[in-house]
C-alpha positions as CSV (number, residue, x, y, z in Angstrom):
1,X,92.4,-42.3,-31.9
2,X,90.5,-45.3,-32.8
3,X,90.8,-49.3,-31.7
4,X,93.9,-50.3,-33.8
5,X,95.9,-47.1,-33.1
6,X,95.3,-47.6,-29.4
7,X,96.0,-50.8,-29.6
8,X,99.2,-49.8,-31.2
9,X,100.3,-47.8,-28.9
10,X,99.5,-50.2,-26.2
11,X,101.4,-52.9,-27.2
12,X,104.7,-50.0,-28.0
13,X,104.3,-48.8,-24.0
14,X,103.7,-52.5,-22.8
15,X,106.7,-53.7,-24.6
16,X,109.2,-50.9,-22.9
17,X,107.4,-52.0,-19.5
18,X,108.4,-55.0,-19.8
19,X,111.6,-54.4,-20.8
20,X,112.7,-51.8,-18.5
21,X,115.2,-53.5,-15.6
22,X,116.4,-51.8,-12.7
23,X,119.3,-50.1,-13.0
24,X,122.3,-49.9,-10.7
25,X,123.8,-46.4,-9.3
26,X,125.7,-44.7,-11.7
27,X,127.5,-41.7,-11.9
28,X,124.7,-39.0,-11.5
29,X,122.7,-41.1,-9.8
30,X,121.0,-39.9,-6.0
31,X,124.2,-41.7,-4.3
32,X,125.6,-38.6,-4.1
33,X,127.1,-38.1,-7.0
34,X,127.1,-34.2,-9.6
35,X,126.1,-35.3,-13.3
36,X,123.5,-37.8,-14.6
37,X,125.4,-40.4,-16.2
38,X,124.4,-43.0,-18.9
39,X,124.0,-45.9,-16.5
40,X,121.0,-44.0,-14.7
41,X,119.5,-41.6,-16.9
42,X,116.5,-44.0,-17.6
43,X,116.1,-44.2,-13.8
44,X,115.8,-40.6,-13.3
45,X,113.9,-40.1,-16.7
46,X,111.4,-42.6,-16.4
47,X,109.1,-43.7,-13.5
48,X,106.4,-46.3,-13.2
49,X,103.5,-47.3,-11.1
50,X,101.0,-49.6,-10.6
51,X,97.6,-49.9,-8.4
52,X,94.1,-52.7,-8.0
53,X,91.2,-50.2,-9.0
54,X,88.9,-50.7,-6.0
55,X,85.3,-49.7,-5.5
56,X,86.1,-47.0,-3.5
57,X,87.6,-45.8,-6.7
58,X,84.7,-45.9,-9.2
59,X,80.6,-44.8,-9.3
60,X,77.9,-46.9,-8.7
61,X,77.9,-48.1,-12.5
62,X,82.0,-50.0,-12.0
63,X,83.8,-46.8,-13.7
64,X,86.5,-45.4,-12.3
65,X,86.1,-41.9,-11.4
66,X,88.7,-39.6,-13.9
67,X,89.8,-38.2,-10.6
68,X,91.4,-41.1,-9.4
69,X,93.2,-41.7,-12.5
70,X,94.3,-37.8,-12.8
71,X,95.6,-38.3,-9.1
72,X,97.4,-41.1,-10.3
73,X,98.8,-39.1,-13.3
74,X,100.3,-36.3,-10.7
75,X,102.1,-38.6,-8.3
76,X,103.6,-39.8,-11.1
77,X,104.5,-37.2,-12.3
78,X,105.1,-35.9,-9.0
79,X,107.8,-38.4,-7.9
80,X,109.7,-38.4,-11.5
81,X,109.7,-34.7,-11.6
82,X,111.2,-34.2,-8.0
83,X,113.8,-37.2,-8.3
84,X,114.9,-35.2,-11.4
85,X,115.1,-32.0,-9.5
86,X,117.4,-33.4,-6.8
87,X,120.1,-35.1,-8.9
88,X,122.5,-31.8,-8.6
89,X,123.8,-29.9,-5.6
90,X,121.9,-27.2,-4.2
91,X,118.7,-26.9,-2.1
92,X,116.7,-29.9,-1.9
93,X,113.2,-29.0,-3.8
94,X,109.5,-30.9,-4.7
95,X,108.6,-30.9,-8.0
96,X,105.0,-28.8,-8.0
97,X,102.2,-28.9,-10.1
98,X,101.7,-25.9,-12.1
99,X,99.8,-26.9,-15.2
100,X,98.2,-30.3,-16.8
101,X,97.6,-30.0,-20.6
102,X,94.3,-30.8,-22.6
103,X,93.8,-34.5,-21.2
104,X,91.7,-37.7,-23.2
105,X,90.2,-40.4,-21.2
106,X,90.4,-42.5,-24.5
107,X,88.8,-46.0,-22.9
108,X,87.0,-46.2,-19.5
109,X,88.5,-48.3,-16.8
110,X,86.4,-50.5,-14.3
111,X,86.8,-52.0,-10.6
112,X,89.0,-54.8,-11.2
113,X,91.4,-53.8,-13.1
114,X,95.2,-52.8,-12.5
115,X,96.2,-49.5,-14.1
116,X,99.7,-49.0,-15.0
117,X,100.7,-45.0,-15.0
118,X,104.0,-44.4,-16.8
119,X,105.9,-41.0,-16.2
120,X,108.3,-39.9,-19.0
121,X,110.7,-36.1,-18.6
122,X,110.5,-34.9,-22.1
123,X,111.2,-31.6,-21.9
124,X,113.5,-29.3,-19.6
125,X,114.0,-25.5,-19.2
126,X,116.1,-23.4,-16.7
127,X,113.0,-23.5,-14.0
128,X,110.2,-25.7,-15.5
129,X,110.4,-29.5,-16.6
130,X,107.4,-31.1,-19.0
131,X,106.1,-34.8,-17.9
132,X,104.6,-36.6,-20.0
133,X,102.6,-39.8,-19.1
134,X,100.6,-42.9,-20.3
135,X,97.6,-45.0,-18.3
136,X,97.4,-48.5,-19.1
137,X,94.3,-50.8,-17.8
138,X,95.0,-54.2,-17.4
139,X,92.6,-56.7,-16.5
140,X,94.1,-59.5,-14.7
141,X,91.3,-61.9,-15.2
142,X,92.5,-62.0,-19.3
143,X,95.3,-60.4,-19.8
144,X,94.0,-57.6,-22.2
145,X,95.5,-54.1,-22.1
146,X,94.1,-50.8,-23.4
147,X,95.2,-47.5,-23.3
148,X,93.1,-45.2,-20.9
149,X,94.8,-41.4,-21.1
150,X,97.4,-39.4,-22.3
151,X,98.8,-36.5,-20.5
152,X,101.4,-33.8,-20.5
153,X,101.9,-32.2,-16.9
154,X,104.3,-29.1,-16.4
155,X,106.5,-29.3,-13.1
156,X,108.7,-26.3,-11.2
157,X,110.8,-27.2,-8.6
158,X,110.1,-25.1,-5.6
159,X,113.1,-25.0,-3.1
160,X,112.7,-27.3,0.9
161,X,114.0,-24.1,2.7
162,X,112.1,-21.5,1.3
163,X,108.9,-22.5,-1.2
164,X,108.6,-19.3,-3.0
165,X,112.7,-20.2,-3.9
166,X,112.3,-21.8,-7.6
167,X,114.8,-24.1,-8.4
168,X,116.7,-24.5,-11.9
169,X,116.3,-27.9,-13.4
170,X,118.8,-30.2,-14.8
171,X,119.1,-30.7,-18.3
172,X,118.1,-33.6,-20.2
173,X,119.6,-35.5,-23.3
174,X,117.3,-35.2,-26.2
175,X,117.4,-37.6,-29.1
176,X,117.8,-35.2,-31.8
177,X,117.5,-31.9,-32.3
178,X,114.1,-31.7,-33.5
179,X,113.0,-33.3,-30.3
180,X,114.9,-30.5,-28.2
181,X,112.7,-28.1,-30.8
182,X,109.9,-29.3,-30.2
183,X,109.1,-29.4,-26.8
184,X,110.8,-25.8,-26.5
185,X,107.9,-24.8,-28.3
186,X,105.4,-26.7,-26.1
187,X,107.1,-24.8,-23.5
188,X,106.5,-20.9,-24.8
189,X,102.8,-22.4,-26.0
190,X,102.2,-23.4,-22.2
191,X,103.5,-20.3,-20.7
192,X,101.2,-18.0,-23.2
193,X,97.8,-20.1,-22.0
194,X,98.6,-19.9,-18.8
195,X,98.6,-16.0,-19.0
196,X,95.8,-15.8,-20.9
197,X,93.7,-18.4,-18.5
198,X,95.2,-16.4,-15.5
199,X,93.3,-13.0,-17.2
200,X,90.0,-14.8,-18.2
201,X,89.3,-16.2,-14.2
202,X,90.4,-13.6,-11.9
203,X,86.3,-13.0,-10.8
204,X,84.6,-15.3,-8.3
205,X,82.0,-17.5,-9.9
206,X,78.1,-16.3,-8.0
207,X,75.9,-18.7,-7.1
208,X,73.2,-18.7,-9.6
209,X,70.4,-21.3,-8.2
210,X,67.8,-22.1,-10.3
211,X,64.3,-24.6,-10.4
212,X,64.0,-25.2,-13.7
213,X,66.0,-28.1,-15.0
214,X,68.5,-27.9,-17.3
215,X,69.8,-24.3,-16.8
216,X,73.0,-23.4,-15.5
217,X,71.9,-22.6,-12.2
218,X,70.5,-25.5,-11.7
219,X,73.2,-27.3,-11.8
220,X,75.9,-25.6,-10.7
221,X,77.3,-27.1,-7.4
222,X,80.3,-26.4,-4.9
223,X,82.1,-28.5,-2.5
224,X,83.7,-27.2,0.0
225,X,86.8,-28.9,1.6
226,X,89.2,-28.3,4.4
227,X,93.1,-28.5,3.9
228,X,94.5,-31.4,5.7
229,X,98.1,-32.9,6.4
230,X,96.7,-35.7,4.4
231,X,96.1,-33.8,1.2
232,X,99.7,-32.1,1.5
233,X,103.3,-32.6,0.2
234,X,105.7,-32.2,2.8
235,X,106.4,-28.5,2.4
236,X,102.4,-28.0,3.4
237,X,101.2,-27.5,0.0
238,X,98.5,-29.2,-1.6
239,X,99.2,-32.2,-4.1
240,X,98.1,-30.9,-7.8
241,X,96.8,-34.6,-7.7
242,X,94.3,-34.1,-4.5
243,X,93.1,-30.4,-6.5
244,X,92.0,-32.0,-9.6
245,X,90.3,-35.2,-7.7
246,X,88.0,-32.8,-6.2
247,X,87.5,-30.6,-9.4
248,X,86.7,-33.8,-11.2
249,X,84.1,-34.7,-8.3
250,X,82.1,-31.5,-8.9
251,X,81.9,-31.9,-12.5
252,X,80.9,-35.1,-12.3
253,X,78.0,-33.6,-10.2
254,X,77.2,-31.0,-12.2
255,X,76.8,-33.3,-15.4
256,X,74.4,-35.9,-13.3
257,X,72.2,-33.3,-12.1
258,X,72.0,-31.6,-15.5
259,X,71.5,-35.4,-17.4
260,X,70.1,-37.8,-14.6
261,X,72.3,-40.2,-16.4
262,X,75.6,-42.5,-16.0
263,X,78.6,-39.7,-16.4
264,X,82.2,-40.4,-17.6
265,X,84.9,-37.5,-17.7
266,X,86.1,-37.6,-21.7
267,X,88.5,-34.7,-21.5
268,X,90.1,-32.0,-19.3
269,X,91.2,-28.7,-21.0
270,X,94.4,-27.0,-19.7
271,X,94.6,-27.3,-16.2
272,X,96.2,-24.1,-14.5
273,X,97.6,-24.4,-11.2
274,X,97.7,-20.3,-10.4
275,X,98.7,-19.9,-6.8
276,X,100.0,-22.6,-4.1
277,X,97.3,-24.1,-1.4
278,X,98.4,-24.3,1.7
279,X,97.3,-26.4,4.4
280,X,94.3,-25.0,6.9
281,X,93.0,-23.2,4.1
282,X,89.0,-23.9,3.0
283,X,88.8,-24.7,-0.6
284,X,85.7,-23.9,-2.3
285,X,85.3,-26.0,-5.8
286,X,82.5,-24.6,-7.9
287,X,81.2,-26.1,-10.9
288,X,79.2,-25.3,-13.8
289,X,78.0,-25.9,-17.3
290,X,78.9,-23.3,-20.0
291,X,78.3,-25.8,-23.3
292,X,76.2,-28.7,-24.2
293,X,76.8,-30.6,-27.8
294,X,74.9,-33.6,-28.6
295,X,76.6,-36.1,-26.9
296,X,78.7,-33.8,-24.5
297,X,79.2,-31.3,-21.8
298,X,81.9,-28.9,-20.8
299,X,81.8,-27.7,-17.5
300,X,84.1,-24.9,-16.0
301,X,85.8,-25.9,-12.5
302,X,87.2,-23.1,-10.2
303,X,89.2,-23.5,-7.2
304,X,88.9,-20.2,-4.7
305,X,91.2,-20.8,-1.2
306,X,90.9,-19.1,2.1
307,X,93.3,-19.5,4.7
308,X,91.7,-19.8,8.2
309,X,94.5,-18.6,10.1
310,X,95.9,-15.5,7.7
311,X,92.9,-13.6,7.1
312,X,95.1,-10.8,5.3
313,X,95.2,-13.0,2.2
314,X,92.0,-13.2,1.6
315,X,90.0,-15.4,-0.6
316,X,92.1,-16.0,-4.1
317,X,91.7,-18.0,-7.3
318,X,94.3,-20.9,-6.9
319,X,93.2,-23.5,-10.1
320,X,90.9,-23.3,-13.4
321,X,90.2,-25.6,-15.8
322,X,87.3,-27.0,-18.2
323,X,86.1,-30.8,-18.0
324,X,84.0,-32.2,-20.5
325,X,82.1,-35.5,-19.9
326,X,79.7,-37.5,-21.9
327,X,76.2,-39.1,-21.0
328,X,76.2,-43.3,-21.0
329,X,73.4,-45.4,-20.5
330,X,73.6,-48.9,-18.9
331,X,75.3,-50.8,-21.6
332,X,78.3,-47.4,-21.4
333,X,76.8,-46.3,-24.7
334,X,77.0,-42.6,-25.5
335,X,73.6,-41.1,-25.0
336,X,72.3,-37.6,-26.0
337,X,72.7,-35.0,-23.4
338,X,69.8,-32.6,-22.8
339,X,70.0,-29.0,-24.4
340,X,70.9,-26.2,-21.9
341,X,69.1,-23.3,-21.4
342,X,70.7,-19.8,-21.3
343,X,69.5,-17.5,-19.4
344,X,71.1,-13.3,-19.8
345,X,74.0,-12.5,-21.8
346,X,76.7,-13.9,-19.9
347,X,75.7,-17.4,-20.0
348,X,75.4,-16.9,-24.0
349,X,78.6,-15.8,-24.0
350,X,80.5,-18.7,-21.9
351,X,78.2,-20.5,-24.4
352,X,79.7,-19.3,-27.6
353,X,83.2,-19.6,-26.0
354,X,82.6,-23.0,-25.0
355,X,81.3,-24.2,-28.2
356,X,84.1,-22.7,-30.0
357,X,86.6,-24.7,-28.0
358,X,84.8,-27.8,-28.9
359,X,84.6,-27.4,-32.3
360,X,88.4,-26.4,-32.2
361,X,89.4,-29.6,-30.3
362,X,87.1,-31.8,-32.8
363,X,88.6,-29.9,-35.7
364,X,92.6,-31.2,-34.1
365,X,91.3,-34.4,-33.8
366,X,90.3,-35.3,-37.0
367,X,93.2,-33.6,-38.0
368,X,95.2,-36.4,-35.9
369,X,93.3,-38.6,-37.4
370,X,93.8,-38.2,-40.7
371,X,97.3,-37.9,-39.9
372,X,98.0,-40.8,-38.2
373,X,96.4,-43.1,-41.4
């Protein structure tokens, strides 16, 4: 996407922002009543919100960590996806997290500036809803907006009484057929990646530590992090939000110690919630580099959870996913990123996997491109 299209497609999200009122309750609304009704479908299909980027929220160079905006991008969808859910009788439910499509961080956002997440329900089946959202930075100082991230999140809605209960979803309105078409078939093209990401990550990642700079083992870092009622919905799960802030921390490591640089997230590959987290359970985040281009990295994030208390479960892989980031110098230009050295057969193989993916992903962009001219 380059500078006019995203400035484009600002301008088309600002403009429905701005015009978007409150509505009042409607038959279908929460108030108590059975079926969404015209007056407050846009309610329940569309959610907004807003937040001051602090410097809590950014690295010592003023960007704001993709974490923080990906934790943004889940409450969203989060909140949009459980109102939704709970606009028909039944069990009350919470929308969960249980997979984030291939994410772009299209323009960087800095301390100072407001971002607007905006939560859209494009998509329903009989136990899964699709969210889609956009990130708007704003700075306040002169009024200029830019678009920072797309994203499409997948939702089920997991019952109050009984979590493992899933819940069916309400039906949406589509605005043609072709609409209703295709998101059913980004719907059966999630569920087959999840399967296949689900085979490909079932063994633990081993510590492979390492001297010599820019191998794998050298940079590969963990984090370890203890379950809190802080980092939990109210059911004792963790948020999808909370899972990916961390997973976008140990990347970020794992690309400073392998370039020595400034580090930006660019993209995040499918992210695959596979099991629930619940609280009192030690996550272990591990991180590591399976493919350097020129002027990128893609680095493979696992999530592993034990639970403290059940020690019958066992250690289990609960989320996957792949985050690329690019090297900047102090200007935020793109600078080239070291080569990485393989070492035995499976890092050439990750290797030829990984760059695979990237040519794939630079082959659909162009595509867009082209496309969109």
């Amino acid at each position: 996407m380059d500078c006019k299209e995203a400035a484009d497609e600002v301008d088309k999200t600002v403009t429905v922002m701005e015009k978007r009122e409150p509505s009042q309750s409607q038959p279908g609304c929460r108030d108590g009543c059975k079926d969404v009704g015209a007056g407050c479908e846009d309610v329940v299909k569309k959610f907004q919100l807003s937040r001051l980027m602090l410097p809590d929220d950014a690295n010592f160079m003023g960007n704001v960590h993709g974490g923080i905006i990906l934790k943004m991008i889940e409450e969203a969808g989060s909140i949009i996806g459980t109102r939704h859910c709970n606009t028909q009788n039944g069990d009350r439910c919470l929308a969960a997290l249980v997979r984030v499509e291939k994410t772009e961080f299209l323009s960087p956002v800095f301390i100072g500036e407001v971002v607007h997440v905006s939560a859209e329900i494009t998509y329903t089946s009989k136990h899964s809803l699709e969210v889609q959202v956009k990130v708007i930075a704003e700075n306040i100082l002169t009024g200029a907006k830019k678009l920072a991230n797309k994203a499409a999140l997948w939702y089920v809605p997991c019952s109050l009484q009984n979590v493992d209960k899933v819940m069916e979803v309400p039906p949406i309105k589509y605005a043609s057929p072709e609409k209703e078409e295709e998101g059913r078939k980004r719907y059966e093209a999630q569920k087959i990646g999840r399967m296949e990401t689900k085979a490909r990550v079932e063994e633990p990642m081993p510590l492979r530590p390492n001297l010599e700079r820019h191998t794998v083992g050298f940079s590969q870092s963990s984090l370890i992090h203890l379950v809190g009622s802080s980092d939990c919905t109210v059911v004792d799960f963790v948020y999808g939000g909370v899972a990916m802030k961390l997973m976008d921390e140990v990347a970020g490591i794992v690309a400073a110690r392998h370039c020595g640089t400034n580090i930006v997230t660019a993209s995040v590959d499918a992210i695959n919630f596979h099991c629930k987290i619940r609280k009192g359970c030690v996550v272990t985040v591990t991180g590591r580099l399976t493919f350097v281009s020129n002027r990128s990295m893609e680095i493979e994030v696992l999530v592993d959870a034990d639970s403290l208390v059940d020690r019958q479960t066992g250690k289990y892989r609960a989320v996957s996913a792949f985050f690329t980031f690019i090297s900047l110098d102090k200007e935020n230009k793109p600078l080239n990123v070291p080569p990485l050295k393989i070492e035995g057969d499976d890092e050439q193989k990750r290797f030829e996997e990984g760059k695979s993916r990237y040519l794939q992903n630079k082959t659909r962009r162009l595509a867009e491109k082209e496309r969109q001219q």
